[in-house]
N, C-alpha and C positions, 0 to 999 in steps of 0.2 A: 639323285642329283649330286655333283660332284661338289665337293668342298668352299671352292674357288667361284664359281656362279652362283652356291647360295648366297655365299657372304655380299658379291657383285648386288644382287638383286635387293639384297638388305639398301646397301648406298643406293641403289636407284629408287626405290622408294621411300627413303627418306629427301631425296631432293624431288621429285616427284609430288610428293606430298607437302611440300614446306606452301605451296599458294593456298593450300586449305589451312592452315597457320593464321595466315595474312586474313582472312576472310574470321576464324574466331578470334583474333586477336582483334579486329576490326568490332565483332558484337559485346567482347568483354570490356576492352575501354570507353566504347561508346555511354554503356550502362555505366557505366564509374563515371564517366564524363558531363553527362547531362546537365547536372546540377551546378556542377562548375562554367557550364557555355551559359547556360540559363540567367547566371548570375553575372558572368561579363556583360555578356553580347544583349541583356535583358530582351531575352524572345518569350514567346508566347508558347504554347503548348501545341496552336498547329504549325507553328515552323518548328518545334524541335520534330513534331511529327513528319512533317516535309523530309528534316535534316535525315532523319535515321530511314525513311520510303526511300527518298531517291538511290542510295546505294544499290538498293533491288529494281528501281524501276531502269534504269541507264542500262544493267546484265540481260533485262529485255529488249532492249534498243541495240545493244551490241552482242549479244548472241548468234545472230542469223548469218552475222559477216565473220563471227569465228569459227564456225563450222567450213566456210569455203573458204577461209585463211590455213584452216587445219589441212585442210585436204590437198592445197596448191604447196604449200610449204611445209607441210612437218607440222607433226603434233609437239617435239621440242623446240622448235622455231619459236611457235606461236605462246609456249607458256614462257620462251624468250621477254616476249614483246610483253606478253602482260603482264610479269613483272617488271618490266620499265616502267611501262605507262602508270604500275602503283607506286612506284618511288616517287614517280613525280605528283603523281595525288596527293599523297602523304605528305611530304616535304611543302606542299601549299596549304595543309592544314596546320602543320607547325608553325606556318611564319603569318597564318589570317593576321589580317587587323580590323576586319569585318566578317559579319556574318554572312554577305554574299562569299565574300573570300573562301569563307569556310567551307558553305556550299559546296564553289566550283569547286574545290579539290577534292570533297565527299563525290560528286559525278565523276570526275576524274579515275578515283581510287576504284570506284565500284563497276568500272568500264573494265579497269587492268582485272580488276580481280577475280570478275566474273568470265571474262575470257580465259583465263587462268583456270578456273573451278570446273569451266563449261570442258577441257580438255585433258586435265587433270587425268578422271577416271579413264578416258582414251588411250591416253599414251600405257598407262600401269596395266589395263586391260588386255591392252594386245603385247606388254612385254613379260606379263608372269606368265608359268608354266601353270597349266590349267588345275592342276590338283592344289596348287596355293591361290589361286586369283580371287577368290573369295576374302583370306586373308589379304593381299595383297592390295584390291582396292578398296579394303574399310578401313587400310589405314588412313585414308582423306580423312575416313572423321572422327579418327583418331586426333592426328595431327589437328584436324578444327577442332577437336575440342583440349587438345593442348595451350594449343592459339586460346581458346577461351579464357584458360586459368590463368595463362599468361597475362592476360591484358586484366584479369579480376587481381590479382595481386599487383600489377604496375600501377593500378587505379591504387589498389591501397594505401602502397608504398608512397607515391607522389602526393595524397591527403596533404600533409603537412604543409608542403610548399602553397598551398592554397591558389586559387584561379586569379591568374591565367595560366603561370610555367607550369601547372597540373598537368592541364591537355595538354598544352605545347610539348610536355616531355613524352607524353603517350604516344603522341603522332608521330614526333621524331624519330622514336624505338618505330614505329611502324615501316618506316622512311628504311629504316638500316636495316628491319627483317625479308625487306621486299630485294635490296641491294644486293644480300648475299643469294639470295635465290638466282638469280641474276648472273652471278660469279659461276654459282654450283654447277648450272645444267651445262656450264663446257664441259664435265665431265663425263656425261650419263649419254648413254647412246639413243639414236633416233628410232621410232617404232620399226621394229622386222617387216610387220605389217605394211604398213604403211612403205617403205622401201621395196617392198617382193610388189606391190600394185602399181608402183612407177618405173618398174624394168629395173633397179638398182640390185642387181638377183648376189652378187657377190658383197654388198655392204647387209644386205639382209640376212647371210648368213651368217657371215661376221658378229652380227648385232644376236642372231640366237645364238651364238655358239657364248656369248658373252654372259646369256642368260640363262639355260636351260645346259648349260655340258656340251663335248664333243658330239658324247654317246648318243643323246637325244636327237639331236641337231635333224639328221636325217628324218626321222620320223616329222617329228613338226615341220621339217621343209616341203613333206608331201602333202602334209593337211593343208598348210596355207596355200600351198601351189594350187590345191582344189579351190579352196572357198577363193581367195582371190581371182580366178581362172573364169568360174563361173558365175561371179558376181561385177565383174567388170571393172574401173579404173573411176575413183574416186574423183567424187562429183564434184567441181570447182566453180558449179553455178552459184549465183545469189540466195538467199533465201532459205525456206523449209519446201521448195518444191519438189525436187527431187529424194525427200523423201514420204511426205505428205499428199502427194499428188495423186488421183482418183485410179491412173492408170499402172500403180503399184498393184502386186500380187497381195493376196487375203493374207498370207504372212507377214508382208510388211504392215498392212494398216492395221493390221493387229497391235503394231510394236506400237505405231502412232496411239493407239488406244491403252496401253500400258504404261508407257508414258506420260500422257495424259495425266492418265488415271493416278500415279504413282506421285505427279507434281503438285496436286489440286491436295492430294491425300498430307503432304509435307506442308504445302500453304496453309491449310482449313486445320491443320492441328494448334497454329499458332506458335509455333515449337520460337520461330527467331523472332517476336513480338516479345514472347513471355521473355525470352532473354535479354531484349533489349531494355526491354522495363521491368525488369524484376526490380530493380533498386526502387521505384515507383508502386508496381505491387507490394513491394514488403511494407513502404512508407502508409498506401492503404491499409493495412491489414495494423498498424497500429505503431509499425517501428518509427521513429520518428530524428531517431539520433542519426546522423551520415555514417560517423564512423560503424557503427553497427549493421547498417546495412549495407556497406561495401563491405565487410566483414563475413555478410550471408552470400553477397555475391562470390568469396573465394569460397566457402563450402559448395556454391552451389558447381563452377567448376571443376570443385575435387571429386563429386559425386557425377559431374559427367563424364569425366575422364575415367575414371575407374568401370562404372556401365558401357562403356565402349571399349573398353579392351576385350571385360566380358563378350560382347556381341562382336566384335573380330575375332576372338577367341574358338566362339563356335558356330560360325557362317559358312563355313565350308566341312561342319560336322551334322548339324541339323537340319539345316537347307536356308533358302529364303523365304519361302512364304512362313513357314512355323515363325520363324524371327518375328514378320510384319504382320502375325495373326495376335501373337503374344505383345509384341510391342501396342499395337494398339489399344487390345483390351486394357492391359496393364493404363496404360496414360489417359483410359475411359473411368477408370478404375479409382485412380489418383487425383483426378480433376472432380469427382462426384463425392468420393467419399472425401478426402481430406481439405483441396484447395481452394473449392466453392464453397464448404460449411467456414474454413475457416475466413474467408473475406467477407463473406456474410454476416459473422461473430465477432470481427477486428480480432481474431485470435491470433496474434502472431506465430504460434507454436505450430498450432495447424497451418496454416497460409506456405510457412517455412518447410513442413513437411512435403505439403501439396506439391510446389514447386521442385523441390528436390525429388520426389517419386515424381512427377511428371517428364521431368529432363531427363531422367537419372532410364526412365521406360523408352522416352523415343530415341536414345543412344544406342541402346541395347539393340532395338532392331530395325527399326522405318528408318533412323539416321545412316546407319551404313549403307542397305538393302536398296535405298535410294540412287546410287551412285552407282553400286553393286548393276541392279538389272538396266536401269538408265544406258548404260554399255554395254552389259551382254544382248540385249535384245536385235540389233541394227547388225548386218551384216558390214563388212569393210568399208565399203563403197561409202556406205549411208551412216557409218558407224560415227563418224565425227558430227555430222549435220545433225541424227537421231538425238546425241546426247546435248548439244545445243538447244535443239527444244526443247527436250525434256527439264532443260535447266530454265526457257528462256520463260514455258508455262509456270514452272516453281517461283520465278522469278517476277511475273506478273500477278500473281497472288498473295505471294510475300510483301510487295509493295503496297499495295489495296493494303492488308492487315496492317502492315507499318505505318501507315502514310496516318490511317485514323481511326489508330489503335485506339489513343487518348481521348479523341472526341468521341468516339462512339462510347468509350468507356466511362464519359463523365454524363452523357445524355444515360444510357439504358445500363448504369450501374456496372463494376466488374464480374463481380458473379456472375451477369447474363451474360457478357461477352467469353467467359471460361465458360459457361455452361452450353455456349454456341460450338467451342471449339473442343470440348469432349465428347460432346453427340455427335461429330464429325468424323472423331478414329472410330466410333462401334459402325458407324455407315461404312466406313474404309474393309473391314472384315471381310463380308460375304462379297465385296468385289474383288480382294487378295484370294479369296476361296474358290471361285467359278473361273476370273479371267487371265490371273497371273501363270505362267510355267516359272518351275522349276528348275533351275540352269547347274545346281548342285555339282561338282566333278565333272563338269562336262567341260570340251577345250570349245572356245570360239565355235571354229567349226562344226562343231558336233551340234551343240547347239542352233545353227543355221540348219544344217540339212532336216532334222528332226524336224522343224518350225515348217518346213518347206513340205516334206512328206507327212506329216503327220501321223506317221507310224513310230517304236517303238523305237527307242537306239541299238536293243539289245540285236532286231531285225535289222539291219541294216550294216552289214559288213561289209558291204563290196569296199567302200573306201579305207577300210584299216587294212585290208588287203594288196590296197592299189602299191605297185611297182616302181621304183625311182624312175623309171623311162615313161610308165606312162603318165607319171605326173609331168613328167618333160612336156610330153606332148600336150599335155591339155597346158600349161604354161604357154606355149608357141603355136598353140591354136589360130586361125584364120579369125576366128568368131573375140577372141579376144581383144585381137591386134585392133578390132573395129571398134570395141566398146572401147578402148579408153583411146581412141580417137590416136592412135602411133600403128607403125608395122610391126608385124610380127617379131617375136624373137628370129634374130641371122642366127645363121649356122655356126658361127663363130663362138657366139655366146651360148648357143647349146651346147654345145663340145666343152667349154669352159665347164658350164656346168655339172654336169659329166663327169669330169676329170677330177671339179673339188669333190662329188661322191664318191669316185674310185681311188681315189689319192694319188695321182697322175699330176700332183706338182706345176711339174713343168711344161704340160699344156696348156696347164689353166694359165698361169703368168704369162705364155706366149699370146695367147688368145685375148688377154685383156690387155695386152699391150698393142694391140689391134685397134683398141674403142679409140676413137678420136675425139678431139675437145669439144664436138657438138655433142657429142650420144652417140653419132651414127658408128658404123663397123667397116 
């Protein structure tokens, strides 16, 4: 790869990646926060549990219409919009003068942010060259768990000021992290993908050549031309039906099953419970001072963050299932041996460890790996809608565990409720062993045709051999022109195309000075 595109691709997913920021920074000060709203707003412990649910249960409400948001408009578009819509959340928790107040901007926030999250992996997915996309989209939770530390130190730091400018200033930092995201993405180009499936055949190039080199260009312009070609023109219906629907191939409800499977596995760990109330777990286990347990809350960010560079580090050297086979055990491992003996004992030393090997494990591998196959599974088409649900089931079970974490934990004691959620990653095992693939090195495409044939990759050459013409052709295919509901490619714009792979200039610029302000030719 050339010099100029990898550095490119660094900026892109660091702006890319800043709404998974939004979303830890959201779980880090909330936990620093509690104790502070608790004592204003004097709530009870099931509205603070309401407070911290609804963020997950609203990304279930609004998931389904950002998948056909994504698909009608751009996956940059749409992480557009929901980072507005989280400035404006945010900025109505800074100024609550009620605890409804506070609420609505919590729904607010968790609508932007989850649209955001839910497209995130999309847009990074289809813009990295296949041999980093591993690395490329764990940087989400990377970046969330940067957002994490961030908002465990902003909690710290604001202590002083005491409740209420405490939260007020957390929120508002919030308010200004969501703003620049905002600003950034005029910079960062829209998916290749995603442009090669709505006929924009020369912005798509444009957009690989920005990511992947001159040299590449050609090669991936004939992969996508296939998988987009014979996958058809992104679905801009309502809904999970177009990809959930009975009359999908054994491939795709496979994905819906992986999915599934991948989002209950992320939910049932408890992974953003434990985070939100750690500052409450450590208070159980015997810590009793604030300053000190906001003080556990920044270690315990330092040790997520550091566990997740590890597991971006080697996601695209080990694979993903070994990641979520180790991750798991490891956080079965640390919930039995250390974090249930020590809540059971009020051992703060153990309770402290437990928590930090627990995070510190599902970072390492289920945290990325999540986001990782979540996208690669879903061919184009379905590829925006796929990872919406995957987000939208993660998201309906994260709120259930949110919603009454605290109650369930004050009736059948904490220890059962850790002890519920570490016998759920050893169940997660032997379904990462029998039902998941593999996606390792492989580009998008390669990954679809495999899923579709169910034969080897190494058997299947015909398409690494295929010809820049014949990709033409199957690009300006009759059968495509029908699926995404337009005509064919004109001759106009074949020739164009054409010309940008022979370097023929000044045909191509004739020919698209042809396009007229509707599309047509």
């Amino acid at each position: 790869m050339e010099e100029q595109p990898r550095s490119l691709v660094g900026l892109y997913v660091v702006v890319g990646s800043q709404v998974s920021v939004l979303l830890g920074y959201d779980l880090g000060i909330i936990a620093a926060a509690l104790d502070s709203i608790r004592e204003y707003f004097h709530t009870t412990d099931a509205q603070l549990g309401w407070l911290v649910g609804v963020f997950a249960l609203v990304q279930v409400i609004g998931t389904p219409v950002t998948g056909m948001a994504a698909n009608r408009w751009g996956r940059r578009t749409m992480l557009g919009i929901s980072a507005t819509i989280a400035t404006v959340g945010a900025s109505m928790m800074a100024a609550a003068s009620s605890f409804n107040m506070l609420f609505s901007g919590r729904m607010v926030t968790g609508i932007g942010v989850g649209a955001g999250l839910a497209q995130a992996p999309v847009y990074l997915a289809e813009l990295a060259p296949s041999r980093d996309r591993g690395f490329v989209v764990s940087q989400i939770e990377v970046f969330l768990n940067v957002g994490i530390f961030l908002g465990f130190v902003v909690g710290l730091l604001t202590r002083p000021l005491g409740s209420p400018l405490d939260f007020r200033a957390m929120f508002a930092l919030g308010a200004l992290l969501a703003l620049v995201l905002v600003v950034s993405l005029r910079f960062v180009p829209e998916s290749p993908r995603w442009l090669l499936s709505r006929g924009r055949v020369e912005e798509a190039r444009e957009a690989l050549t920005l990511t992947v080199g001159r040299e590449e260009v050609d090669k991936m312009f004939i992969e996508l031309s296939h998988e987009v070609g014979t996958s058809g023109h992104p679905s801009s219906a309502g809904g999970f039906a177009p990809a959930i629907g009975p009359e999908q191939p054994a491939a795709t409800l496979h994905s819906v099953w992986v999915a599934l499977a991948l989002a209950m596995s992320v939910s049932c760990c408890g992974i953003d419970a434990i985070t939100y109330y750690s500052a409450r777990i450590f208070e159980e286990a015997g810590i009793k001072n604030e300053f000190d347990r906001r003080l556990a809350l920044v270690l315990l960010g330092f040790v997520k963050t550091g566990m997740i560079i590890v597991g971006a580090g080697n996601v695209d050297v080990v694979g993903r299932k070994f990641l979520l086979i180790l991750s798991n055990a490891s956080m079965a491992a640390a919930g039995f041996l250390f974090l249930i003996p020590g809540l059971s004992a009020k051992n703060p030393s153990f309770c402290i460890a437990g928590v930090l090997c627990y995070a510190g494990s599902f970072s390492v591998g289920v945290g990325p790996c999540f986001y990782l196959l979540a996208t690669e599974i879903w061919p184009t088409h379905l590829r925006a809608i796929g990872s919406s649900f995957a987000h939208c089931c993660r998201g309906l079970g994260a709120a259930l565990l949110q919603s009454f974490f605290l109650t369930v934990a004050d009736r059948i004691t904490y220890p059962a409720v850790m002890s519920i959620c570490s016998a759920s990653c050893l169940v997660s095992i032997p379904i990462v062993w029998y039902s998941f693939p593999e996606t390792k090195g492989r580009s998008l495409e390669e990954i679809i045709r495999t899923r579709k044939s169910r034969r080897s990759l190494d058997g299947n050459e015909s398409m690494r051999r295929m010809s820049f013409d014949q990709a033409l052709q199957l690009l300006s295919a009759e059968e495509w022109g029908d699926r995404r509901r337009g005509p064919p490619m004109k001759p106009a714009e074949e020739e164009s195309i054409h010309a940008s792979h022979t370097g023929d200039s000044g045909l191509a610029s004739r020919n698209i000075s042809e396009k007229r302000g509707d599309g047509s030719w």
